[in-house]
LUMSE-343308 format. One record per residue (C-alpha): x, y, z; residue in three letters; residue number from 0. Coordinates in Angstrom, 3 decimals. Last residue first. Layout:
<X X&Y Y&Z Z&residuo Ala&num NUM> $
...
This chain:
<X -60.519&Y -27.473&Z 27.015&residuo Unk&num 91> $
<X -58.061&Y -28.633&Z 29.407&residuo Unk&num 90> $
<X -57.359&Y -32.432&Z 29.317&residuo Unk&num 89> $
<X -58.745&Y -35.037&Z 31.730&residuo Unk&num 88> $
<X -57.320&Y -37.811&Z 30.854&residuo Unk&num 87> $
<X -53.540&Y -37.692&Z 29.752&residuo Unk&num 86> $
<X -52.506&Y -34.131&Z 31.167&residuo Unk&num 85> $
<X -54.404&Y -34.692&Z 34.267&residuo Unk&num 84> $
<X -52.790&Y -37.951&Z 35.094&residuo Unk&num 83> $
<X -49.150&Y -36.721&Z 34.513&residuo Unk&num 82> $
<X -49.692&Y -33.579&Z 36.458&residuo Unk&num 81> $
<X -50.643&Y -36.163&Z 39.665&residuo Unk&num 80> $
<X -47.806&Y -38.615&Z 38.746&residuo Unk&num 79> $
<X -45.660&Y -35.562&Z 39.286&residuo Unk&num 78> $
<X -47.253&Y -34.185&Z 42.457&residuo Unk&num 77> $
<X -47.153&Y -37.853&Z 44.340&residuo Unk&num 76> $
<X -50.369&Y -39.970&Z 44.989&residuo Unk&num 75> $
<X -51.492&Y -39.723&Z 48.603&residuo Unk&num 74> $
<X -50.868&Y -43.229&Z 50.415&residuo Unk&num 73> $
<X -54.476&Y -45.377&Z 50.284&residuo Unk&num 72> $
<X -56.216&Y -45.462&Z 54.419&residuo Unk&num 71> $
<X -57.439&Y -48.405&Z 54.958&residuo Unk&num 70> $
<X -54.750&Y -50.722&Z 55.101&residuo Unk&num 69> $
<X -52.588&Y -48.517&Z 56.752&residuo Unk&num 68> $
<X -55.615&Y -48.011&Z 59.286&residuo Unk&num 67> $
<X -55.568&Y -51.685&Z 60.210&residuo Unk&num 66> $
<X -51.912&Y -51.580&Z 60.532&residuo Unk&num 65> $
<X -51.883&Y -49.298&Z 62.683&residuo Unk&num 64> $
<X -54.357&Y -50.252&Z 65.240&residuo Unk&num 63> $
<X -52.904&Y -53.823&Z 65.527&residuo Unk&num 62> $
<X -49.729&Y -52.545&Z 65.900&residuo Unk&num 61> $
<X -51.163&Y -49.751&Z 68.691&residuo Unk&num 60> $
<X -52.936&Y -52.736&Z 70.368&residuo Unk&num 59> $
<X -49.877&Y -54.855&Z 70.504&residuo Unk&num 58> $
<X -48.180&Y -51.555&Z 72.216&residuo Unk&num 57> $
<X -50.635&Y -51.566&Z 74.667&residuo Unk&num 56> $
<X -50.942&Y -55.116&Z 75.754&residuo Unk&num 55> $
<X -47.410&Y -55.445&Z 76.040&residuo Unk&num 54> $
<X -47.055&Y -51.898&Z 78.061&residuo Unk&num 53> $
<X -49.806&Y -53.165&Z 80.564&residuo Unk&num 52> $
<X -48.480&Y -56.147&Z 80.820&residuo Unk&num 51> $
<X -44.957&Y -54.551&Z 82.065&residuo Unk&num 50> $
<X -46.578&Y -52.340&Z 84.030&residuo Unk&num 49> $
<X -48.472&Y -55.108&Z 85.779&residuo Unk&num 48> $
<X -45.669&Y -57.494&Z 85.893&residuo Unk&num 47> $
<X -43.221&Y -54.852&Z 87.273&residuo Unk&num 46> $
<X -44.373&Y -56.052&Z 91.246&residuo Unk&num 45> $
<X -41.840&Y -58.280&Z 90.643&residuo Unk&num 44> $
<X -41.958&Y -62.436&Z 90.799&residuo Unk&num 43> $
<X -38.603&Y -62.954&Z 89.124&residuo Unk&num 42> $
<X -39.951&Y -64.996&Z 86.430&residuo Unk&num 41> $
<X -43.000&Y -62.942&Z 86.056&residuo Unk&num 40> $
<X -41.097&Y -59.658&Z 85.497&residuo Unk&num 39> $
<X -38.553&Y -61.813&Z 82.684&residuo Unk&num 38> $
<X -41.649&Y -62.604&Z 80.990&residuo Unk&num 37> $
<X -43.270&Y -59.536&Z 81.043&residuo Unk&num 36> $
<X -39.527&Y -57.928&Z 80.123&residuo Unk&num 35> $
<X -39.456&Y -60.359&Z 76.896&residuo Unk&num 34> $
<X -43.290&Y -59.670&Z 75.995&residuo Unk&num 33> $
<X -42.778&Y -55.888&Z 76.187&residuo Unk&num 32> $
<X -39.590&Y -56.494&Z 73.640&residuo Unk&num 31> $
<X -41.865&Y -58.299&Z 71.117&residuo Unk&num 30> $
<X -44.666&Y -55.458&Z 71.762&residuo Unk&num 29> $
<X -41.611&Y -52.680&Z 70.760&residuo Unk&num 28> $
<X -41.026&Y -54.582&Z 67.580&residuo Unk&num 27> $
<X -44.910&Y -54.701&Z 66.860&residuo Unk&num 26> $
<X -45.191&Y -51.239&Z 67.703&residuo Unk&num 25> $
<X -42.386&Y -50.323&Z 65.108&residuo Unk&num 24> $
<X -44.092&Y -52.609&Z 62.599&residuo Unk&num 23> $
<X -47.235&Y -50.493&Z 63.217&residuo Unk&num 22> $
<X -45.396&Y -47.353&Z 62.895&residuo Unk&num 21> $
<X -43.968&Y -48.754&Z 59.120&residuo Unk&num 20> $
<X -47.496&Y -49.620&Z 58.508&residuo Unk&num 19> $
<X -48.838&Y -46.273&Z 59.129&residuo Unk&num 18> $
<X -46.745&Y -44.768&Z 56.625&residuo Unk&num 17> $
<X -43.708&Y -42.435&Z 58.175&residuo Unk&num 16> $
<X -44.251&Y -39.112&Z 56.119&residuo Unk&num 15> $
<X -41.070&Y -36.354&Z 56.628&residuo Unk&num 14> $
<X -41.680&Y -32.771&Z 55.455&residuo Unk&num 13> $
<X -38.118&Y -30.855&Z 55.829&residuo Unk&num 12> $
<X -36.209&Y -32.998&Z 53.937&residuo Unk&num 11> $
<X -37.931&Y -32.068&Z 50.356&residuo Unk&num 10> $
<X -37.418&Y -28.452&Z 50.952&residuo Unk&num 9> $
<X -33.621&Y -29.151&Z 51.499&residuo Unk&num 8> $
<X -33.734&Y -31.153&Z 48.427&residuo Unk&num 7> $
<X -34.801&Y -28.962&Z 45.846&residuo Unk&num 6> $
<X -38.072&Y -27.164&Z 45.894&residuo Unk&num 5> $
<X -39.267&Y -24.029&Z 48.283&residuo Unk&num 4> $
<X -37.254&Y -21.234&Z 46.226&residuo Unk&num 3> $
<X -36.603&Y -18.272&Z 48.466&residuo Unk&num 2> $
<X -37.862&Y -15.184&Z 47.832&residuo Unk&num 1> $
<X -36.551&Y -11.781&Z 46.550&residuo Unk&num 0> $
């Protein structure tokens, strides 16, 4: 016998996370990078550098991800997929 793949327990298993929602998660985390830079140059640390570092970084990763979000179309679900081919491109 083998296992059905659908219902929900199939459907948890495969996770997408768009590339916007990682670029707004990059953004957040460049916020907080700006915060400790600031703090590090207040207190005259040796942290500034790491603490740049990570700003500039994760800024760059936002930026990154956002651009390739809005390149880069999210794959059309199975159903509307079936739903196309049945209305427009018919079997002969």
């Amino acid at each position: 016998m083998s296992k059905s793949t659908s219902g929900p327990a199939a459907q948890s298993s495969s996770v997408r996370i768009s590339y916007s929602y990682l670029g707004y998660l990059f953004l957040l985390l460049g916020f907080l990078s700006l915060g400790v830079f600031v703090a590090a140059l207040a207190y005259q640390t040796a942290f500034v550098v790491v603490a740049g570092a990570a700003l500039v970084g994760s800024l760059a990763a936002s930026a990154g991800f956002f651009r390739i979000g809005s390149l880069a179309p999210a794959p059309a679900r199975g159903d509307r997929v079936d739903r196309y081919r049945a209305r427009y491109r018919p079997t002969a």
